[in-house]
C-alpha positions, 0 to 999 in steps of 0.5 A, a space after each residue: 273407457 273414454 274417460 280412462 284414455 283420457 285420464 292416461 293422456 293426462 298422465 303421459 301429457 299433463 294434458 288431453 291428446 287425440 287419439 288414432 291408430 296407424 297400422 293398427 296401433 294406438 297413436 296418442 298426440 299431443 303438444 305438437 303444432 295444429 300445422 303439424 301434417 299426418 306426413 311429418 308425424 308419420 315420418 318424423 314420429 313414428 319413424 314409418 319413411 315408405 310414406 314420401 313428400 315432394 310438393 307439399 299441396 296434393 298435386 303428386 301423390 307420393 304422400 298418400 294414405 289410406 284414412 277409415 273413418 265413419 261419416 257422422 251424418 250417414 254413419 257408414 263406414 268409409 276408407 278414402 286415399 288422402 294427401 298426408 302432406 296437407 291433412 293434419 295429424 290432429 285432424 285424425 283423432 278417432 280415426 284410424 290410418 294406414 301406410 304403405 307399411 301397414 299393407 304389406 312388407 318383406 316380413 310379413 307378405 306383400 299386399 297383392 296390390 303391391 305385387 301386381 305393380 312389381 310385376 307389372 313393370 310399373 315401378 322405375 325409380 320407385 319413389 312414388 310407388 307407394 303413393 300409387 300402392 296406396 291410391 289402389 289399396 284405398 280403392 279397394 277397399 272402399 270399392 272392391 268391384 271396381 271397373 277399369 273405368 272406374 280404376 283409371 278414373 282414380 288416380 288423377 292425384 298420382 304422378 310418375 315422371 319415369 314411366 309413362 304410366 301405361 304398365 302402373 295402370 295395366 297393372 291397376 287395372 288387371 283387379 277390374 272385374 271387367 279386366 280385358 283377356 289380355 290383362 287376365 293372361 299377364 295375371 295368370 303368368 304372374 301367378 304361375 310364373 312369378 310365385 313370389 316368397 312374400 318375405 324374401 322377395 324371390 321365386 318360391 313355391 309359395 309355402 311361406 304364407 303359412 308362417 305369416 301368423 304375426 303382425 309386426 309393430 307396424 304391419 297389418 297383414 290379412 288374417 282370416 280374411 280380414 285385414 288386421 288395419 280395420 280391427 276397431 280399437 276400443 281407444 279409436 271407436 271411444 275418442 272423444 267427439 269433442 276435443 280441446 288442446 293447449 298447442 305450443 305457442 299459445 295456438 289451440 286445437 279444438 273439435 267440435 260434434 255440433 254446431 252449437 260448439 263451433 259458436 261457443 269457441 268463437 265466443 272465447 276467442 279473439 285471434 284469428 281461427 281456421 276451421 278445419 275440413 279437409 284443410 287441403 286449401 294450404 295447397 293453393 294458399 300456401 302463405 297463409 298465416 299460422 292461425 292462433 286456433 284450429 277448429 276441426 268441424 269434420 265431426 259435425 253431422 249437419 254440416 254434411 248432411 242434406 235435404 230436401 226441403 220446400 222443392 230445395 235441396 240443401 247440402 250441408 257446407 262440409 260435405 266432401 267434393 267426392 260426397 257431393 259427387 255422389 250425392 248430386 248424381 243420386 238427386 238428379 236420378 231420384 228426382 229428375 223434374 227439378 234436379 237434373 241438373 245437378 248431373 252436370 255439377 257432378 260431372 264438373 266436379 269430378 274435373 276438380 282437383 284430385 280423388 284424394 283431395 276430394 275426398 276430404 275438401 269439402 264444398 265450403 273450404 273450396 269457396 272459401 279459397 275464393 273468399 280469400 283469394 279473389 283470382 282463384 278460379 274456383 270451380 264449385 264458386 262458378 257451378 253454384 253461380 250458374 244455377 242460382 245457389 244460395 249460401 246459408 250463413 249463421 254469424 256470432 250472435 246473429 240469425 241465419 241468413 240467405 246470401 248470393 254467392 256474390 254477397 258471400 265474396 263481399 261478406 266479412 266472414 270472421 266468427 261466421 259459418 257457411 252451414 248449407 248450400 241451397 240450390 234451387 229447383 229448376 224445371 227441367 222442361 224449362 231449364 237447361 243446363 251445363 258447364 265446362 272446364 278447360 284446363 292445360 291437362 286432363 286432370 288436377 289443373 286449375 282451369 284457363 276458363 270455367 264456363 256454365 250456361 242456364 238457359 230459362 224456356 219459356 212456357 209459352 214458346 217451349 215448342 218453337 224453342 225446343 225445335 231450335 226456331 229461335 234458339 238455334 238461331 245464326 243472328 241470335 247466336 251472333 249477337 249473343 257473341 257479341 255481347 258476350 265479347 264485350 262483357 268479358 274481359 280478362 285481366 293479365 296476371 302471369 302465369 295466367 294464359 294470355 287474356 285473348 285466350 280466355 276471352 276466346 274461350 268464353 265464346 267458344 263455350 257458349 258456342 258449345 253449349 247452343 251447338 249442344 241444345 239441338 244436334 239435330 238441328 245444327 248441320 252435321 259438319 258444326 255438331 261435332 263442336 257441341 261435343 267435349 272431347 272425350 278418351 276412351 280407356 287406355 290400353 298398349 301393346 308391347 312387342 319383342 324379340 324372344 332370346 333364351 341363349 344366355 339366361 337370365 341374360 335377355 330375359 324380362 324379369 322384375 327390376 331387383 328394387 320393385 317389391 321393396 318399392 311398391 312396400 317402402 322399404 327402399 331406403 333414399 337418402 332422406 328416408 336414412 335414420 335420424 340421430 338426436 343432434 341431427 340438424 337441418 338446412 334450408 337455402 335462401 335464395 333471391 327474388 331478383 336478378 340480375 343485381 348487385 348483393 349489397 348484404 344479407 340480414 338473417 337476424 330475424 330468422 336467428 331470434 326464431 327458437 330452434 334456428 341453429 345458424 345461418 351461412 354465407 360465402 363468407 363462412 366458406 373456408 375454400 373455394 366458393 365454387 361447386 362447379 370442379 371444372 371438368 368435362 362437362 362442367 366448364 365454368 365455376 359457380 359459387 355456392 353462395 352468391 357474394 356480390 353479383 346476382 347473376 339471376 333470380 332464384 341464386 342461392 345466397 345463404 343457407 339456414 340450419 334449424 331443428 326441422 326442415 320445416 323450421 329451416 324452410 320458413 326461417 329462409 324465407 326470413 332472411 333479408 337481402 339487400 340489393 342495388 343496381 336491379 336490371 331487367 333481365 334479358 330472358 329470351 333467347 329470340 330478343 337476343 338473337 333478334 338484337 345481335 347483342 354480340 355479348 351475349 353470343 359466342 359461336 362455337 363451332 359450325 360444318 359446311 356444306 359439302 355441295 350445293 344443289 341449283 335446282 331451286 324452285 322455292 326459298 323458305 326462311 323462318 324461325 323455331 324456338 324450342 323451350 326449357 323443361 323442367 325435370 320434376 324429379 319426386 325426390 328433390 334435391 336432398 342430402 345428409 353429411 355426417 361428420 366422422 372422426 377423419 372427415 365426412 360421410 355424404 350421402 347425395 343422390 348424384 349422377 356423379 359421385 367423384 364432382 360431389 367429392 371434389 366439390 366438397 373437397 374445394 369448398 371446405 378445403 380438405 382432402 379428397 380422401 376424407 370424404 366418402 360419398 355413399 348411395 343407394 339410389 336415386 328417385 330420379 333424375 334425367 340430369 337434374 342431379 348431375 353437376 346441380 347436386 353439387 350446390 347442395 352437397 357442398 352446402 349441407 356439407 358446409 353446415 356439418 362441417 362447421 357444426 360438427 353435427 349431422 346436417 340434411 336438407 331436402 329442397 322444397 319444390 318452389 326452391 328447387 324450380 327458382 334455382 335451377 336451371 331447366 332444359 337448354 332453349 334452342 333456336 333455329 333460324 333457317 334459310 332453305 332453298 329448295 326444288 318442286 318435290 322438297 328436296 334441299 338444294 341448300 340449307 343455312 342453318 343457325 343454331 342458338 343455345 340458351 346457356 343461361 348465366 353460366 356455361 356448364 352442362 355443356 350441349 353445344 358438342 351432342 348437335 353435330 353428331 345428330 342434327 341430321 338425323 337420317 337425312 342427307 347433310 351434304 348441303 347443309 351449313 350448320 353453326 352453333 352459338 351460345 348465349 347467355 341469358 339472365 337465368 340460372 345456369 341451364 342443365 342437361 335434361 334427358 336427350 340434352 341437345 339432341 332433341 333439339 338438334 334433330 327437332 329443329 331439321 325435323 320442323 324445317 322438313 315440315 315447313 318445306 313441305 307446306 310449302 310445296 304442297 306435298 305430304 310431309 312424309 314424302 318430302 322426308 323420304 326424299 330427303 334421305 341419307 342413302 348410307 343410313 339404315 332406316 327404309 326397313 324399318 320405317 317399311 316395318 313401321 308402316 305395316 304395323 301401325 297401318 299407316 296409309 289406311 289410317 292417315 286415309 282414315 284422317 282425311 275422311 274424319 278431317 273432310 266431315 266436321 269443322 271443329 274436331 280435327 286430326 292429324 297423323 305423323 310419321 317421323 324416323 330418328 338416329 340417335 347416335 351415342 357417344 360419351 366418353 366415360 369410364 365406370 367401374 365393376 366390382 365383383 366379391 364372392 363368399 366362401 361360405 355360401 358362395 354368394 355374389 355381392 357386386 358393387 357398380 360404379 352407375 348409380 341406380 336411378 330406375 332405369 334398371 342398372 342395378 338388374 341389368 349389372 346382377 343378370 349379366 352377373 349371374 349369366 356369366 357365372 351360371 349361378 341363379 340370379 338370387 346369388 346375387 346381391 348389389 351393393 350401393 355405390 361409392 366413391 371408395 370402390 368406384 374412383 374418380 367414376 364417370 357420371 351416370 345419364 344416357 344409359 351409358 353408364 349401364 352398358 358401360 358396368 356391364 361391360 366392366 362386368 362381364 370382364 370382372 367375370 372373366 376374369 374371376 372364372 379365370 382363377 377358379 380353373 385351378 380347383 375346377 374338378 371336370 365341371 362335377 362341383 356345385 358353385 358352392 363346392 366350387 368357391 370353398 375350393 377356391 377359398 380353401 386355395 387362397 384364391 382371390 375371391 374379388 375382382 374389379 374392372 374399370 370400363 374405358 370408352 377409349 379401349 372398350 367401346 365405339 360410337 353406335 346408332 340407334 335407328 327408330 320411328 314413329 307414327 302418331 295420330 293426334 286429334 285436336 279441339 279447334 273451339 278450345 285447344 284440347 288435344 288428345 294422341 290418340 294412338 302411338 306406333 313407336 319401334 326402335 332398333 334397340 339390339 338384344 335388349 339385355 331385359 325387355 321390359 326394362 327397355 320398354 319402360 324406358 322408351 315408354 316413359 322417355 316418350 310420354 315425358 317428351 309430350 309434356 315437353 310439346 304439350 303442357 309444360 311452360 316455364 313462366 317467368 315475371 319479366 321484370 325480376 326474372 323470378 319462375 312463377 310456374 314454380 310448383 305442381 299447381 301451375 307448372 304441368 307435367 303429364 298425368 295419366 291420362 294425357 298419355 296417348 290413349 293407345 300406345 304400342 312399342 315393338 323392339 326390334 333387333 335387325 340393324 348393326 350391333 356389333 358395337 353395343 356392348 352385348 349387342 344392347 343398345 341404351 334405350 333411355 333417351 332416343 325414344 324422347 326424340 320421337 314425342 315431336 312427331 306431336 307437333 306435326 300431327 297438330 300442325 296437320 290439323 290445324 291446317 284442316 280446320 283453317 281451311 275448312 273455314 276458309 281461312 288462306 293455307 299460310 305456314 303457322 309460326 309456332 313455338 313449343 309447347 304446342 299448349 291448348 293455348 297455342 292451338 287455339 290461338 294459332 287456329 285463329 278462327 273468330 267467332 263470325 264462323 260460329 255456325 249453325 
């Protein structure tokens, strides 16, 4: 049958192919490159687009999936989540692979895993839902009784950005067979009440399952009990164990079953080779290569077999990270004399890189990124180092050999084989040993420092060692510190932390380790610092105010898109279907800036076959500017840079080919020429610091009111807040396709009417022959706002010119070179003020770094909120702008209003420092009386248990040195106030009578579609699955106001309650008492002629009034002094939200802006090479957002409706951004224990100068502690 598969590969391919199925279909693949991604196929052939892409090297997880495969050294059967961005699709044959598709859909019943995450609250905008879908399904299926340990262990490979995690893991968790009580109620309702129709997406009675008797051509669904996905296929069990194929370009695709086989293909190969494992090595190295041959060694069952053999265990080179996890556990307790150690090389382990990454990267493949690659700081390298193992190493023609692993970096490799690891066995009656990692977040982060420490005891002196005589030794430790700070010495290599960091962690951790040995013998205020920090499991609570006067009004129902989400089926723009002629772009962009642009040479990528054209400024027909000035855009910047380099990262040119792949590697062709090269001036601090009067522009200021004479201490300083990436999933992406009178655009913007206009500049045409059409975003928090526009006009420029269909999707190194981030601030301040903190007088200069272009304005956010709930009368503020050589800095969400109230916050904080008063006090004293926080913050304190708590710290801080916390309690006004104008339309169907509205706010999951439908269905009184929303447009809704803030939802639903109204206004003619049902009532209407569609366009001039939004915060933060790491350990957050129009919505925005504010102050550093300007920190490897467990480990919200409503429209407050604002009570609760530990070694009590992020460098470094404290 083998033979007979093969033969039809030759009939279809002229030639063999590889064989899987997906979703239970045969796949056979041929001729297609060896670099060629299961993602790619699995997108671009099999047409499945559920399956997403951003980062291309396994640090998001939108691309997961589930891979059924059979380990050929044990035989067992195994299902794992993989990275299809980086597994090749070659790599699949006899496997089989399932999709987010394959689990469950609309048509053929949603998966329970998908169900639980739609009614879980767990999705926003929904582009990584089916990566964290698939996470969980492979989970189960591999370990169907998982524990919530064990459950929120796993997905250190998934990232979300919008909602902080806590309702996706909830969810997740809710399938542990130890699920908490509460976890089991939020099941029981979803079963009783949420009994969702698997096909329609809506509540039923569940009668439906009983006709899910079919499978469709990619849906696998349970039948029987089993799911139709793990049906073995003859064609799949029978593939062929080895394999060759002849691949485009000349390149080949071996796979091997022995060997013996590996050896024979070296002896008929010359060029270059990769030997295939996991192959997740392309997500460090991504430079590297093309090779002329694949060869796949995953078949070979030596290479991941082990054993035991003369005392030593021997593991085979291609064992799996996760395998060897297992297998390093299994040892250590089956022979604890002589492996026990292999414990700490699991637990290590289970800290590198992610579970879908250590599912198929094996042990060789990570050694050999260190191979080629020196400065990568391989973790397996460093554990296999520490205990003395060996590599076994057979060569073409040569005999096997035993090597060191520093004999191995030194070893030329080529036409060689890494076929065992050996590792020794150590006594553990004379070994001791252990390892650490510390790294900028919990999970998936290379390390600052790996450490690992084996201690030899001698026989003869185990007693007196063993009772810490010598060991646990002061003068030992404090000469093997010594010794140990002049033998390492760190080099500096940005983005690498600083070497005094790493340096200082080398001795802390050796610290650790002898602190470790004996607790017993180490005084009990240094023991805490032979300890890792550790996190318990996460957990939250959610509190409202019930409303049942208007349903589905004020209800928390499930977003509209969730199931569509959690299954794949929400279609973004680069999911829209391909045409055959369709092309694809690719930006070139410089490396250097500022300079001047002497030319371009694109002859290069031009000769590579399938590269269609290249672009430049000089191909614009228009105007060479996406910045239509308006608003917020205040500055015009050109699409295409022609003379002047303003930055590193500007965009100069655009690439079109047949693939986006293509495109991407041909710009990285095209040769730019410069001249006049300077050094960019990148800190907004020098600046300042230099008065370099052209690059500052003030523009505006408030004076003081009154002035106060009791001063008793004058306080200055300085506080820099930094940029932020926005790391939206879907990056920047669009499709233009010419039309007979013009172009269809679909651009995932914020602002519809600048992608038009923008367009319409460039390419020199009417407004009216653009239709820009959208269905939703995958988030955006100001990213697609004005920035969209570089992209729509370029790809609209290529279509335009070609006359074909163009569209790209922004790779993410592209997109974090080019585009501008947060707005840095900085705050220098002069305050003099009396012995209890209040301010006498405040002087107060603000600084915004705009970068090389004034758009995306902030400077006009400052004055309605840098007080706060603080009394201004003394305070003298003035705003600057300065420019910098970077590119053009944005809006992010909370743009200029976390800063503003951070920068006065930070200035409390050192005040009270000074006067020697608890910090909540001297804000208290500093209170606005006019303002309505002190009922809140009293209800805030008695649900977080404030004073018994910040008690509790202080006992906690007064008994150890090195594990220090602090607690924080800080308030916020957030006022809102945007001027802006969105649109309603509302039809209704005379048939049936069901609704279709269209919105002028864009839907990028905060839930505006949902919100726009129920405010719908509560005016109208019909059931909320009468209506259905259509996506935005710049035909239904002109010349429309951006999308950001929540504004755009308070201001549609508004539009909308008047589209109602209005609609109910011209039914009442044919109204018969109230006795007609809807449907009778619209065919009344329709017989009538009645006009059936309303529209109404919000003005914030006449329909609405500027609100505040009142809240607080109590946060407890516990911080390691030996190494930075930091844990929140519980968050209290409550925010006076009015009558939130759907509660659970709410609660995932304030969730979620929280949790991405503590990226913003803990791990998240933009880094850029000060001698070119370019961003280094430019992909998911080095550039760090919060992952699931560095949210805080208790997280409770309480919405609250107690203060002033009366201007929100239907009472409800936007709630997206304010709770981002509170994330900097982070910082003083470090600052809080910093300041503990600082004196508790007796360092002076001195105000620390800090500036965000407040990283586990920074702490470290600001902690200052050397190691002559280093105590026993």
């Amino acid at each position: 049958l083998a033979s007979a598969i093969m033969a039809e590969c030759h009939s279809r391919y002229n030639e063999p192919c590889a064989i899987f199925s997906l979703n239970g279909e045969v796949q056979t693949v041929s001729s297609v490159p060896g670099s060629l991604s299961l993602n790619t196929y699995i997108r671009e052939y099999a047409r499945l687009k559920g399956t997403k892409f951003m980062c291309r090297e396994g640090g998001c997880g939108i691309c997961i999936v589930s891979l059924h495969f059979t380990n050929p050294a044990t035989g067992q059967e195994r299902v794992v989540s993989v990275n299809s961005c980086m597994f090749p699709v070659l790599a699949c044959h006899g496997l089989k692979v399932t999709t987010v598709e394959g689990i469950g859909s609309k048509k053929t019943g949603y998966n329970e895993v998908q169900t639980r995450l739609a009614h879980f609250y767990g999705t926003q905008c929904g582009y990584c839902s089916p990566g964290w879908v698939m996470s969980m399904y492979s989970l189960l299926k591999s370990n169907p009784t998982a524990t919530m340990k064990e459950i929120e262990d796993s997905f250190s490979g998934n990232l979300c950005r919008c909602t902080g995690y806590r309702p996706i893991l909830d969810a997740f968790k809710s399938f542990a067979i130890d699920k908490s009580q509460a976890l089991e109620r939020k099941v029981a309702d979803i079963e009783d009440l949420l009994k969702v129709c698997p096909k329609s997406g809506v509540s039923c009675h569940g009668q439906c399952k009983k006709e899910q008797s079919q499978r469709t051509p990619y849906g696998c669904v349970e039948q029987n009990g089993r799911d139709e996905c793990d049906i073995e296929f003859l064609e799949v069990a029978l593939a062929l164990p080895s394999l060759k194929l002849e691949l485009k370009a000349g390149t080949q695709w071996y796979k091997v079953a022995h060997v013996d086989e590996i050896f024979e293909i070296f002896e008929m190969i010359n060029g270059s080779y990769r030997l295939v494992g996991g192959n997740s090595a392309i997500g460090i190295l991504k430079d590297q290569p093309k090779p002329d041959a694949f060869i796949d060694i995953n078949g070979v069952a030596f290479l991941k077999a082990h054993s035991i053999y003369s005392n030593s265990l021997y593991v085979g080179a291609n064992t799996t990270l996760a395998d060897a996890i297992t297998l390093f556990r299994a040892v250590s307790e089956e022979n604890p004399r002589y492996f026990a150690y292999t414990i700490q090389l699991a637990r290590h382990i289970e800290n590198v890189a992610t579970v879908p990454v250590r599912n198929v990267g094996t042990l060789a493949g990570n050694l050999s990124i260190k191979h080629a690659a020196r400065e990568f700081p391989s973790d397996i390298f460093l554990i296999m180092e520490t205990v003395g193992a060996k590599l076994s190493i057979r060569g073409e023609n040569e005999a096997l050999s035993l090597i060191s692993l520093p004999e191995y970096l030194d070893t030329d490799m080529y036409k060689k084989v890494i076929l065992q690891i050996v590792l020794p066995p150590l006594d553990s009656n004379q070994y001791v040993v252990k390892t650490f990692k510390i790294a900028p977040r919990a999970q998936n982060a290379i390390a600052y420092v790996n450490a690992g420490f084996q201690f030899k005891i001698h026989a003869e002196q185990t007693e007196r060692y063993l009772t810490g005589k010598r060991l646990l030794d002061v003068a030992t430790l404090q000469t093997a510190l010594h010794f140990l700070g002049k033998e390492v010495q760190p080099d500096y290599k940005l983005p690498a932390p600083r070497p005094e960091y790493r340096r200082g962690l080398s001795l802390a951790l050796l610290y650790r380790f002898v602190l470790g040995l004996n607790p017993n013998r180490v005084r009990p205020k240094f023991r805490s610092g032979g300890e890792d920090i550790t996190r318990p499991l996460s957990s939250g609570i959610q509190e409202f105010e019930n409303n049942d006067s208007n349903p589905p009004l004020y209800k928390p129902i499930p977003k509209l898109e969730s199931l569509i989400q959690c299954s794949g089926e929400a279609e973004f723009v680069y999911d829209m279907p391909t045409v055959n002629n369709d092309l694809f772009a690719a930006f070139v962009i410089t490396k250097h800036g500022p300079a001047e642009l002497v030319g371009l040479d694109p002859s290069k990528a031009l000769r590579t076959p399938g590269v269609v054209a290249f672009f430049s400024a000089k191909d614009i027909p228009g105007q060479n500017s996406f910045t239509p000035l308006h608003y917020i855009i205040k500055s015009e910047e050109q699409v295409f840079a022609d003379k002047k380099i303003m930055h590193a990262g500007q965009v100069v040119g655009l690439v079109v080919a047949v693939t986006q792949e293509l495109a991407d590697s041909a710009a990285d062709l095209v040769l730019i020429v410069y001249t006049n090269k300077k050094v960019p001036v990148l800190d907004l601090r020098d600046v300042v610091k230099n008065n370099d009067v052209s690059r500052i522009e003030f523009r505006y200021g408030r004076k003081a009111t009154t002035r106060k004479y009791d001063v008793k201490k004058v306080i200055e300083g300085d506080f820099k807040l930094t940029d932020q990436y926005h790391f939206v999933m879907e990056t920047m992406t669009c499709l233009t396709v010419p039309i007979e009178d013009g172009l269809d655009v679909y651009c995932p913007s914020q602002w519809l009417q600048v992608v038009q206009e923008a367009i319409s500049m460039v390419l020199n045409i009417p407004n009216n022959r653009i239709n820009v059409k959208l269905r939703r975003i995958g988030g955006s928090f100001g990213l697609k706002l004005s920035r969209s526009n570089q992209v729509a006009t370029a790809c609209s420029l290529a279509a335009y010119l070609l006359q074909r269909p163009v569209r790209m999707v922004v790779k993410l190194e592209t997109m974090m070179e080019a585009i501008g981030k947060r707005h840095p601030f900085l705050g220098v301040y002069k305050t003099g003020v009396n012995d209890e903190g209040v301010i006498q007088y405040l002087d107060l200069q603000m600084y915004i770094d705009i970068g090389s272009s004034y758009n995306d304005p902030v400077d006009s956010f400052i004055l309605p909120n840098f007080n706060s709930v603080y009394d201004p009368s003394t305070w003298t503020v003035n705003v600057y702008n300065v420019t910098t050589d970077k590119a053009t800095n944005i809006w992010m969400r909370a743009p200029g209003m976390l800063e503003a109230i951070t920068i006065p916050e930070h200035i409390l904080e050192h005040i009270a420092h000074e006067v020697g008063d608890d910090p909540y006090a001297v804000r208290e004293r500093n209170f606005d009386e006019q303002n309505q926080i002190a009922p809140l913050i009293a209800r805030l304190k008695i649900k977080s248990d404030y004073e018994f708590r910040k008690a509790a710290v202080e006992e906690f801080n007064k008994g150890q040195v090195w594990k220090k916390r602090g607690i924080s309690l800080v308030p916020k006004k957030y006022v809102v106030d945007v001027p802006a104008n969105h649109y309603a339309t509302l039809s209704v169907y005379s048939k049936d009578g069901t609704v279709a509205i269209c919105i002028g706010g864009v839907e990028m999951g905060q839930g505006i579609n949902t919100k726009a439908a129920q405010v719908c269905a509560a005016e109208l009184n019909i059931p909320l699955e009468f209506v259905a929303v259509k996506p935005t447009n710049n035909f239904e809704s002109p010349n429309n106001f951006l999308s950001g803030g929540a504004i755009s939802t308070t201001d549609v639903t508004f539009a909308m309650v008047r589209c109602c109204d209005e609609l109910k206004r011209r039914l009442e003619p044919v109204r018969e008492g109230g006795t007609q049902t809807w449907p009778e009532l619209i065919m009344a209407a329709a017989a009538a002629q009645i006009d059936l569609k309303t529209s109404y366009m919000f003005a914030s001039v006449t329909d609405s009034k500027p609100y505040t939004l009142f809240g607080g915060v109590v946060l407890e933060a516990e911080i390691d002094i030996l190494t930075g790491e930091h844990k929140v350990i519980r968050v209290d957050l409550l925010e006076d939200c009015g009558k939130s129009l759907n509660p659970f919505i709410d609660i995932g925005q304030v969730e979620g802006a929280f949790v991405m504010g503590l990226g913003y102050f803990t791990s998240e550093e933009i880094i850029r090479d000060p001698l070119t300007g370019r961003v280094l920190t430019n992909r998911s490897l080095t550039y760090k957002v919060p992952g699931p467990k560095d949210i805080p480990i208790d997280l409770r919200v309480y919405l609250q409706n107690k203060g002033d409503s009366s201007q929100a429209v239907l009472g409800a407050k936007a709630l997206s951004e304010p709770p981002l604002v509170l994330s900097n009570s982070y910082m003083f609760a470090v600052r809080q224990a910093l300041r503990s530990a600082r004196l508790h070694v007796g360092l002076p009590n001195c105000w620390l100068k800090m500036d965000t992020p407040f990283s586990g460098e920074r702490i470290f470094l600001a902690a200052a502690i050397d190691e002559t404290k280093y105590l026993l």
